[in-house]
VORO-943456 format. One record per residue (C-alpha): residue number from 0; residue in one letter; x, y, z. Coordinates in Angstrom, 2 decimals, decimal comma. Last residue first. Layout:
% VORO-943456
- num residuo c1 c2 c3
- NUM A X Y Z
...
//
This chain:
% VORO-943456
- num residuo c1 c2 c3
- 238 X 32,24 -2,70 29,48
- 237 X 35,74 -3,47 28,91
- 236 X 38,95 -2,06 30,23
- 235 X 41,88 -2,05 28,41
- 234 X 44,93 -2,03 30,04
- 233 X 45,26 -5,15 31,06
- 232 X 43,86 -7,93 33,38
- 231 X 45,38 -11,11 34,24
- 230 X 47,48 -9,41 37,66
- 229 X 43,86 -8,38 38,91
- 228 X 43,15 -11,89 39,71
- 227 X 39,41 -12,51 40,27
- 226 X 39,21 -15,14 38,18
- 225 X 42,03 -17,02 40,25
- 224 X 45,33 -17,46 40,41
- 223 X 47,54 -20,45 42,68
- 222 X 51,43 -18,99 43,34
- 221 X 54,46 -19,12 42,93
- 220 X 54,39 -21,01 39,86
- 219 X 53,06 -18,76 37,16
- 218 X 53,45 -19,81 33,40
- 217 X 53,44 -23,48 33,72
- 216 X 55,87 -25,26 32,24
- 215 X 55,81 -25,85 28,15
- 214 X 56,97 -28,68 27,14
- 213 X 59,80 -29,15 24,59
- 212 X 59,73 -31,25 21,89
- 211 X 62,96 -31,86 20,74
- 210 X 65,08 -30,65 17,24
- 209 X 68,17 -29,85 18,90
- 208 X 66,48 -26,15 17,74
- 207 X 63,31 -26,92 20,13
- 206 X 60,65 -27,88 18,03
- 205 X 56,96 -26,20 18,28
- 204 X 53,93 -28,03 19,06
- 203 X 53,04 -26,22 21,82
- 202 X 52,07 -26,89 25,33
- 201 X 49,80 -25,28 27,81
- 200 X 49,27 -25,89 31,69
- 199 X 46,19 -26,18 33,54
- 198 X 45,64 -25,12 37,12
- 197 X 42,04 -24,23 37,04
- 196 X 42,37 -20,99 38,06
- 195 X 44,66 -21,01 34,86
- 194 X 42,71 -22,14 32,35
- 193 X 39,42 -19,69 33,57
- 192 X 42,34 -17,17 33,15
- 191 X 43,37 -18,30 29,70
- 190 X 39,42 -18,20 28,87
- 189 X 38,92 -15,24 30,31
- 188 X 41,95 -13,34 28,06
- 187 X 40,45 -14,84 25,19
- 186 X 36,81 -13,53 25,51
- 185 X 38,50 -10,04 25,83
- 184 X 40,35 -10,38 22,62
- 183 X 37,24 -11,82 21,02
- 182 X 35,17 -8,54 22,12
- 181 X 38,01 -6,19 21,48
- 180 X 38,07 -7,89 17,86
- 179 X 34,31 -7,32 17,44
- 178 X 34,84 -3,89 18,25
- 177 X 37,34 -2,87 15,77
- 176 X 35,62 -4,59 13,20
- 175 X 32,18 -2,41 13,98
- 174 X 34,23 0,37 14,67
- 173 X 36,12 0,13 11,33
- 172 X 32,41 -0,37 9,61
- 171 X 31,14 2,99 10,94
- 170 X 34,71 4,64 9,79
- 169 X 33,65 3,64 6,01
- 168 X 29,98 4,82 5,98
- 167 X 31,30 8,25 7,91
- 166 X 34,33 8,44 5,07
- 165 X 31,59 7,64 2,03
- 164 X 29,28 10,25 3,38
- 163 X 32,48 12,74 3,27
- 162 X 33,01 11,86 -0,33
- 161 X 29,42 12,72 -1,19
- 160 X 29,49 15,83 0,18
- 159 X 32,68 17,45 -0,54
- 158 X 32,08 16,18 -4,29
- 157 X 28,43 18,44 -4,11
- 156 X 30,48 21,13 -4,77
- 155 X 31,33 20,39 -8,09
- 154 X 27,10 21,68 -9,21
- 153 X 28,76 25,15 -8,15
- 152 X 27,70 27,74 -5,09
- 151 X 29,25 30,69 -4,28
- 150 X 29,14 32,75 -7,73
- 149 X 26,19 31,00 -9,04
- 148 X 23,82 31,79 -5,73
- 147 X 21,55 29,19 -5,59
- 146 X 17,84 28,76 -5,94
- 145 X 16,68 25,46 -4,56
- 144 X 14,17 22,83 -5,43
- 143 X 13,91 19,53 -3,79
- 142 X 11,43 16,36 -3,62
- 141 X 9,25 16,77 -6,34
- 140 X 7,39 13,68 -6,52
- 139 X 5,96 12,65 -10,44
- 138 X 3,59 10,96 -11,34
- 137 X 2,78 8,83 -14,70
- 136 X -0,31 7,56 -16,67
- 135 X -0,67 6,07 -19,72
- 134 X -3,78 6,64 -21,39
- 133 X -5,52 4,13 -23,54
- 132 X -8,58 5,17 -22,69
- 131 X -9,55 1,69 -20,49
- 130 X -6,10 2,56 -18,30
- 129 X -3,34 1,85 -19,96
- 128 X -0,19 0,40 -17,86
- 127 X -2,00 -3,17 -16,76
- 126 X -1,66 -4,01 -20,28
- 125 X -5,45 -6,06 -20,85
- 124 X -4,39 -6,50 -24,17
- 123 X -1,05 -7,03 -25,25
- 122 X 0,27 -4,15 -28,13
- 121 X 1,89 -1,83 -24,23
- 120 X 4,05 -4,52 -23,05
- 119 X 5,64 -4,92 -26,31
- 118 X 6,73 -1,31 -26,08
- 117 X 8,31 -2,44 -22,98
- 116 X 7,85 -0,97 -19,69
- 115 X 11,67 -0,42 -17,83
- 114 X 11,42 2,76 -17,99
- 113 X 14,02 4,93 -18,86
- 112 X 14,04 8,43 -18,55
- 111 X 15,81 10,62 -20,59
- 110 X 16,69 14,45 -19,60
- 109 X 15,63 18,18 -21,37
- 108 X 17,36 20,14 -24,06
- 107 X 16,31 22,78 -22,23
- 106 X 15,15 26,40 -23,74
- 105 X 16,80 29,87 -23,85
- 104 X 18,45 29,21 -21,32
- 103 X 19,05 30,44 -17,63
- 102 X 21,02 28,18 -15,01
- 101 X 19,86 24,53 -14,06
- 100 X 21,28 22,11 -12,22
- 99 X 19,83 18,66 -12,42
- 98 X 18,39 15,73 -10,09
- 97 X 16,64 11,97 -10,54
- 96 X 15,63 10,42 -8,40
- 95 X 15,59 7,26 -9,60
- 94 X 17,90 5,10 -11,64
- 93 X 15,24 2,88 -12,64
- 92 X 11,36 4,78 -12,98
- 91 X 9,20 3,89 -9,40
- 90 X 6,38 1,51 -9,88
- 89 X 3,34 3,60 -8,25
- 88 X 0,51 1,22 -7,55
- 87 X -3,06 1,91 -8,93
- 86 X -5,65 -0,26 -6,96
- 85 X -9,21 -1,98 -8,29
- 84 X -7,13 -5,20 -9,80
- 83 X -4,15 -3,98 -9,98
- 82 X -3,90 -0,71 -12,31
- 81 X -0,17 0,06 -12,86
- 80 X 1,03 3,72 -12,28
- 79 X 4,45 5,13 -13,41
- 78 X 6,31 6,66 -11,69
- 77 X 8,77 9,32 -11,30
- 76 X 11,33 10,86 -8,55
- 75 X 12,14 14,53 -8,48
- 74 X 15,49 16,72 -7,58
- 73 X 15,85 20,46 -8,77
- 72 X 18,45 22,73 -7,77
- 71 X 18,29 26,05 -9,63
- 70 X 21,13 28,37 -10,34
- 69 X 21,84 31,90 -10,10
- 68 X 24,11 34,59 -12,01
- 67 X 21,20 34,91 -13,42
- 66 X 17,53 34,36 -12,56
- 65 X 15,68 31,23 -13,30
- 64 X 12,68 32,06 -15,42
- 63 X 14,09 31,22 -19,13
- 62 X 13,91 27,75 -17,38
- 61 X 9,94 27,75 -17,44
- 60 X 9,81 24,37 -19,86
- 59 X 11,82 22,30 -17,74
- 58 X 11,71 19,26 -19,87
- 57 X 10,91 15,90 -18,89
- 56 X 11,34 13,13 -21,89
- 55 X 9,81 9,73 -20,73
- 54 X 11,12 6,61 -22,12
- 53 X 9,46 3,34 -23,34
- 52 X 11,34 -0,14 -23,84
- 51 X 12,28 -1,31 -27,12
- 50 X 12,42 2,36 -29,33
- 49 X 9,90 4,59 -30,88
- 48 X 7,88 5,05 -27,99
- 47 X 8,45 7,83 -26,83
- 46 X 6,36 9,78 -23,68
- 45 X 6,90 13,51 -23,87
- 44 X 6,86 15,41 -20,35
- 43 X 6,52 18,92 -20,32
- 42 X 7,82 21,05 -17,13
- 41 X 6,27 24,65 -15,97
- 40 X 7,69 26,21 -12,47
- 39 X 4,86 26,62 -10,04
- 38 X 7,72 26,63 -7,02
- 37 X 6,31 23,21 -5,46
- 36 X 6,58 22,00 -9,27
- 35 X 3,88 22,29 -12,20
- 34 X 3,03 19,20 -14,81
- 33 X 2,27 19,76 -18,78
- 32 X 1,78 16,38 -20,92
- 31 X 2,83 16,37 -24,37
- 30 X 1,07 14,87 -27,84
- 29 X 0,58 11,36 -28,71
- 28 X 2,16 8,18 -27,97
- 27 X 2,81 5,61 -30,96
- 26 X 2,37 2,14 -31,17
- 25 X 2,77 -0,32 -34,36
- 24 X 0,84 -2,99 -34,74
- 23 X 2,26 -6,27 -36,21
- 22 X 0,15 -8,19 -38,59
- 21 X 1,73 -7,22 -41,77
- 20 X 1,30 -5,32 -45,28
- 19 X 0,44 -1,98 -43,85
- 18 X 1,18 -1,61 -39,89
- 17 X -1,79 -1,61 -37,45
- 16 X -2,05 1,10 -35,27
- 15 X -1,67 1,12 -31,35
- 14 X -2,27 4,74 -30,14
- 13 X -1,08 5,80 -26,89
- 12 X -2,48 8,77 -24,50
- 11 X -0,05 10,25 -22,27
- 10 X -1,60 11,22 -18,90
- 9 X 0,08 13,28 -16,04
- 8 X 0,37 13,31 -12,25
- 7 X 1,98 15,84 -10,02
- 6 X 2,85 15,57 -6,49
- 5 X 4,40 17,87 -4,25
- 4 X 6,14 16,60 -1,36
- 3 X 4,67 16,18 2,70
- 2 X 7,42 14,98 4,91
- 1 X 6,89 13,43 8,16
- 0 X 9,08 13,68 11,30
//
């Protein structure tokens, strides 16, 4: 099965200035960029680079638009392209996807981003980031958007469905254990038969309470068994 998501891509242009009184240049992005959803739902993206590393700001701009008593379900991934050599390659944003609730506002206080570009990164020349306009360039993947119903539905819910992901994960490695010990308990049980056919005997290293070694005699003596002795076997059958 293939899935087809909505893509929208967006330029911040950055402007390196040199500082009065010293070398260093200072950089600073400029303006907001305006990307759509699959629902044509309005988001702004600010790019900041007033601290180490850069971060975006995405907004949902059209949130006055969600109905109420409702909520919206969002979920989206970022990039950001880097030009190599004649190819742009997506480098996906840490901590991504990224998801929200959203219920009518007057406006959103919006969510951080952080990249893990440097604002260092961005003074070198030839900062495989820019393009020759000194644009940086992100894109974003909308992967899920749902209108729910407030009074059925709440952001806690989603609890249920983590925790019972955690159970299934957890239960798939008990039958892995499990089944690894069948397999060496089964391995066992041929080996003491293959022992047996053979006519070996056992002994043990444990003291008798006089404090003698006592040897062990064999455990059948009646009779000679072989592989095919249905008196080894037990309850569990293996495939």
């Amino acid at each position: 099965m293939m899935l087809a998501n909505t893509l929208s891509e967006v330029v911040s242009s950055v402007i390196l200035q040199p500082t009065q009184g010293s070398g260093a240049v200072a950089v600073t992005a400029q303006g907001v960029s305006q990307a759509y959803d699959r629902d044509k739902q309005g988001w702004i993206i600010k790019t900041d680079c007033h601290s180490e590393t850069v971060r975006l700001h995405m907004v949902f701009k059209d949130i006055h638009n969600v109905p109420r008593n409702h909520l919206r379900f969002v979920s989206w991934t970022a990039y950001m392209l880097r030009y190599h050599k004649s190819l742009l390659e997506p480098i996906p944003i840490p901590s991504a996807p990224f998801s929200h609730y959203y219920a009518q506002e007057v406006s959103d206080e919006g969510i951080i981003m952080e990249t893990e570009i440097t604002v260092k990164e961005l003074r070198e020349p030839g900062c495989p980031y820019l393009n020759e306009k000194g644009q940086l360039r992100v894109q974003v993947e909308w992967e899920e958007s749902y209108l729910l119903f407030q009074a059925t539905y709440h952001k806690y819910d989603d609890i249920y469905k983590v925790h019972n992901q955690q159970m299934k994960k957890e239960i798939s490695i008990l039958q892995a254990e499990n089944y690894g010990l069948e397999r060496q308990l089964f391995s066992y049980q041929k080996s003491l038969a293959y022992a047996h056919a053979r006519g070996g005997t056992y002994s043990d290293d444990m003291q008798s309470p006089e404090g003698r070694e006592e040897e062990d005699e064999p455990f059948y003596q009646d009779r000679n068994y072989t592989l095919g002795d249905r008196s080894l076997s037990t309850d569990t059958e293996y495939a």
